[in-house]
N, C-alpha and C positions, 0 to 999 in steps of 0.2 A: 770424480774428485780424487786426487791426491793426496796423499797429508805427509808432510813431510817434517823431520824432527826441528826446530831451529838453528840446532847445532850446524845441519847441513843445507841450510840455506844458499849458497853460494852453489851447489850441483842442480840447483832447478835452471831450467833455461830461462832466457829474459821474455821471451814471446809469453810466456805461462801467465796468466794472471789470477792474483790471490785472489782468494775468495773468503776466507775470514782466520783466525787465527786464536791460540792463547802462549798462555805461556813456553806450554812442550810443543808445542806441534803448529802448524802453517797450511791450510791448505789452500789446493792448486786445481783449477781447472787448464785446461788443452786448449791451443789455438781450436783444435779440432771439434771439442766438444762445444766451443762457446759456438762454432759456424752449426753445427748441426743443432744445439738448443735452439740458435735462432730461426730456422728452417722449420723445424719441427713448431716452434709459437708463430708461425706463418702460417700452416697446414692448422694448425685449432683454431684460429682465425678464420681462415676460410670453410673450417667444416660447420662453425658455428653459425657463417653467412650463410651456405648452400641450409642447413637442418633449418633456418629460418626462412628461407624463401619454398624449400618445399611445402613446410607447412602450412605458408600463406598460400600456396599451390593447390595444397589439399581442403582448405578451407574452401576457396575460390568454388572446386568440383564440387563440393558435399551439400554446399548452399545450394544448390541447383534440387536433390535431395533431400532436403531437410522436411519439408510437409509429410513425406510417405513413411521416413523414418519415425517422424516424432508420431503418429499415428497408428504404425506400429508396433510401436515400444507402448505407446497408450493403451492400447490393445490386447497387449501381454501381461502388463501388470493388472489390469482386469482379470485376465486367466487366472493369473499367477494368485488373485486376492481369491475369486469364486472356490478356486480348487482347496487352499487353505480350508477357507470355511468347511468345504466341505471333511476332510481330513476334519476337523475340530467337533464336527457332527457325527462323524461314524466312531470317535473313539467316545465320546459322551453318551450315545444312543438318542441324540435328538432326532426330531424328525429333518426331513431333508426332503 
C-alpha cells in the first residue's frame, strides 16, 4: 500500500487503484500487488480444498483402525487409573 498526500494526487499513475482515503492522505495499491493478492487468495483456496480432502483422506485410513486404537487407549487409561491408585496408596501407607 501506498499513501500518498492529496496535495499530490495527480503524480500517482491511472492503473493504481485507491484503496481508502481521508483527509491528508489517499492510499494506493499497484497493478502488481492487486494481481499477486489475487493469486495468492487462489493458493488459500486451494490449500484450504487440498487440508480438506486429506483429512477426509486420513479419516477414510484410520476407520479401518479404529477398533484396535480405541482398545488401546482403553487399556491405557486402565494403567494409567491402577498406577494412580496405587501412587495414592504408597504416600497414605494403605494397604496395596
Amino acid at each position: 500500500m501506498v499513501e500518498v498526500k492529496n496535495s499530490n494526487k495527480s503524480s500517482v499513475p491511472s492503473d493504481w487503484v485507491m484503496v481508502s482515503s481521508t483527509k491528508a492522505v489517499s492510499r494506493y495499491h499497484s497493478p502488481f500487488i492487486i494481481e499477486n493478492y489475487r493469486h495468492l487468495s487462489q493458493l488459500r483456496e486451494q490449500l484450504v480444498l487440498d487440508c480438506n480432502a486429506e483429512w477426509l483422506n486420513f479419516l477414510d485410513h484410520f476407520s479401518k483402525h479404529y477398533h484396535p486404537v480405541s482398545k488401546a487407549i482403553g487399556h491405557l487409561a486402565t494403567i494409567d487409573c491402577l498406577f494412580s491408585l496405587a501412587q495414592v496408596a504408597k504416600q497414605g501407607d494403605y494397604c496395596r
